[in-house]
C-alpha positions as CSV (number, residue, x, y, z in Angstrom):
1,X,128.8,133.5,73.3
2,X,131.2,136.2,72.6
3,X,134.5,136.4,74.3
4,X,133.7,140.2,75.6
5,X,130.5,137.9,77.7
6,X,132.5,134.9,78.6
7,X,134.9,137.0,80.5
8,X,132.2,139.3,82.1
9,X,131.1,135.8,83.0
10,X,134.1,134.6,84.2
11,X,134.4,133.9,87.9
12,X,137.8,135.0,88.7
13,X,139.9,132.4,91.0
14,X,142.3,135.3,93.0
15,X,142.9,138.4,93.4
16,X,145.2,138.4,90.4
17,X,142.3,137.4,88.2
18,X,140.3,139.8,89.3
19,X,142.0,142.6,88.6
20,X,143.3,141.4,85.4
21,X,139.4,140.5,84.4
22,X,139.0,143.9,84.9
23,X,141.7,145.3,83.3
24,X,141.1,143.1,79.7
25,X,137.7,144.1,79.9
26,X,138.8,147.6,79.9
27,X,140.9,147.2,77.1
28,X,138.2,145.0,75.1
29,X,135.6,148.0,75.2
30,X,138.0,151.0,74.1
31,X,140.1,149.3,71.7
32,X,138.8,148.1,68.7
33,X,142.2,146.3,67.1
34,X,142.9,144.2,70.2
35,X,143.0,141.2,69.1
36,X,145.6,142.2,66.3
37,X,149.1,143.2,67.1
38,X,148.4,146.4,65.2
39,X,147.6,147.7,68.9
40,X,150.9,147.8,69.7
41,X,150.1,148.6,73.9
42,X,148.2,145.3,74.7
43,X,146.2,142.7,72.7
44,X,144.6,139.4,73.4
45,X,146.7,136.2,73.2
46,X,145.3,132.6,74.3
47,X,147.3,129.4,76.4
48,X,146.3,126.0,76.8
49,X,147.5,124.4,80.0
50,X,146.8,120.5,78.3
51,X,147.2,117.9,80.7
52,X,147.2,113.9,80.7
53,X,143.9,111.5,81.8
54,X,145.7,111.2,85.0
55,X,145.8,115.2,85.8
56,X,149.1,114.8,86.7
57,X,151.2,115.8,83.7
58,X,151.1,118.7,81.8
59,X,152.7,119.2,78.4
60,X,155.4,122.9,77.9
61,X,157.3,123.9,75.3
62,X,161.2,125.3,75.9
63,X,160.1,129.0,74.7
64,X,163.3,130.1,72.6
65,X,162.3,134.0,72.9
66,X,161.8,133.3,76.6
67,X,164.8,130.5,77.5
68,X,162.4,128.9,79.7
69,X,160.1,125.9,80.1
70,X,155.9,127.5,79.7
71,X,152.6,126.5,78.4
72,X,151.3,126.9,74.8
73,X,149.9,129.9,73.3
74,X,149.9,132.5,71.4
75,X,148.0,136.0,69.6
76,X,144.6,136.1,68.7
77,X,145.7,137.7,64.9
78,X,141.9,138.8,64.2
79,X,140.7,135.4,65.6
80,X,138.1,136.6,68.2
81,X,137.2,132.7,69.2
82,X,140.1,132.4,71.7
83,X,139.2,128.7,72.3
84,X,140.0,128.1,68.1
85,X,143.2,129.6,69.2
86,X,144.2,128.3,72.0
87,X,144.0,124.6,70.0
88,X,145.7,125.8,66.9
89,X,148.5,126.7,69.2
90,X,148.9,123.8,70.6
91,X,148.9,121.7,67.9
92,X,151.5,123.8,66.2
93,X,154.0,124.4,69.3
94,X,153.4,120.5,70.3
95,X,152.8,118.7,67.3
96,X,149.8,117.0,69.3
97,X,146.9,116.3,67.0
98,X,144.1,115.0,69.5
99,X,143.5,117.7,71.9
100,X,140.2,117.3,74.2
101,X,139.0,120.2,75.7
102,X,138.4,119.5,79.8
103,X,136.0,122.7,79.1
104,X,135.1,125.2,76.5
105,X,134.5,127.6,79.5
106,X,138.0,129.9,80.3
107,X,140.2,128.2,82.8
108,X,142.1,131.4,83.6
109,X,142.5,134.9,82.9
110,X,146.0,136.8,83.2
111,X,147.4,140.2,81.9
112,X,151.2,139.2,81.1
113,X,154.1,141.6,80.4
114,X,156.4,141.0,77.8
115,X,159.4,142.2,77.1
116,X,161.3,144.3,74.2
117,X,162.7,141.2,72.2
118,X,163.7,140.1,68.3
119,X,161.4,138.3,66.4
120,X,162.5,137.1,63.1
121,X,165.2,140.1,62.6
122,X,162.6,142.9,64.1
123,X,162.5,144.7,67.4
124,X,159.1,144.5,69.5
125,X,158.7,146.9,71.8
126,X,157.8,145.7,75.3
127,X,153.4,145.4,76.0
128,X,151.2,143.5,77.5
129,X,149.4,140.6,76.6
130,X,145.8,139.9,77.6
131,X,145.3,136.8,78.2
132,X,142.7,133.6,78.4
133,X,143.9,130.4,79.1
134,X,141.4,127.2,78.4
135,X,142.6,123.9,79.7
136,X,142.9,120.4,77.7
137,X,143.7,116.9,78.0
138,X,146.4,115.3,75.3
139,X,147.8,111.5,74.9
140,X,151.0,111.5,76.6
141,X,152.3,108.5,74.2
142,X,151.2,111.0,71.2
143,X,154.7,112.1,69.5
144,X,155.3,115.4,70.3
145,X,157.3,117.5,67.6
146,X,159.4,121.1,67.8
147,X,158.2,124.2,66.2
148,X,161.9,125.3,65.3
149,X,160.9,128.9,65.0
150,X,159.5,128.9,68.2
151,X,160.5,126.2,70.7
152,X,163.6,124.1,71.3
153,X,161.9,121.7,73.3
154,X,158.6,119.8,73.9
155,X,158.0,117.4,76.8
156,X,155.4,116.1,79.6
157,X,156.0,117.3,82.9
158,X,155.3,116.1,86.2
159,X,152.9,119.4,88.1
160,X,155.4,120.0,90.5
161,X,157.7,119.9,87.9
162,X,156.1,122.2,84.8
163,X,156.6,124.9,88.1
164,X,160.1,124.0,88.9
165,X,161.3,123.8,84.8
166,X,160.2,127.3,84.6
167,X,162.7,130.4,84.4
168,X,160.4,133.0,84.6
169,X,159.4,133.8,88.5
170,X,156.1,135.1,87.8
171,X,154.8,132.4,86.3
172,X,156.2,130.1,88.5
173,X,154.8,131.6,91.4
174,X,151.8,133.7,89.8
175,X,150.4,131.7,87.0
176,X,151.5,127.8,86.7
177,X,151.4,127.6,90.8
178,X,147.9,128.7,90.5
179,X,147.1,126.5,86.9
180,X,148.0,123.4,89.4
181,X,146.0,124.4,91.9
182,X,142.7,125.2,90.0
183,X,143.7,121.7,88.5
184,X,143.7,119.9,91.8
185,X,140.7,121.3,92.7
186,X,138.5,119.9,89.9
């Protein structure tokens, strides 16, 4: 199945999801170069929220364009299977090899704003990115390695922790509050 069908599938979880489901649908039917950054507005990006056996760890990365403590992830580049995404990301920001998906099925759905930053000597203007977030489950004594370029810091975090380590208040209270939650509830 497509990713334009799982989202139109997608149960959202909130009212957050809900609207954002139907704003990245939106954007999926009038845009034809959304999953590249060539649209330079908005364009699709999957996270991986990976977790241990016990559900109560979750793995971030210190973001070094962010200077905070958040999930894996990254831009689709052309890839239109988000899931294929979401697990290259991982194991490139984390260094984790074994990643087990809890589902295939989208875990979450989120539009996210990003700011105007640098990025490898180049300006980026500030757009959005529209997002689907799968969750996994990883081997907390797997080594966990930096991805210089991108991260200054991998490590396993406790749930109430991965919320506190973070910088960015949104997420905190919008996005890795709710991650938890959805977690709890499964």
């Amino acid at each position: 199945m497509n990713i334009l069908d799982q989202i139109k599938k997608y149960e959202p979880y909130n009212e957050q999801e809900k609207y954002d489901k139907l704003g990245i649908l939106n954007y999926l039917e009038k845009y034809e170069n959304i999953f590249t950054r060539d649209n330079k507005i908005a364009h699709m990006t999957a996270s991986a929220w990976v977790i241990n056996k016990d559900k109560d760890k979750v793995v971030m990365i210190y973001h070094n364009i962010y200077n905070s403590w958040s999930w894996m992830g990254g831009h689709a580049d052309g890839e239109e299977d988000l899931f294929a995404v979401a697990i290259k990301e991982v194991q490139e920001e984390s260094g984790l090899n074994e990643v087990i998906p809890i589902s295939k099925k989208i875990f979450s759905l989120e539009i996210l704003t990003v700011d105007g930053h640098i990025k490898k000597g180049k300006y980026v203007s500030s757009h959005l990115h529209l997002n689907v977030t799968y969750l996994f489950e990883a081997d907390e004594k797997e080594i966990l390695t930096i991805k210089e370029d991108e991260n200054s810091g991998v490590e396993w975090f406790g749930l109430d922790e991965s919320i506190e380590k973070s910088t960015e208040l949104w997420f905190k209270e919008r996005i890795y509050t709710k991650l938890n939650k959805k977690l709890k509830e499964l």
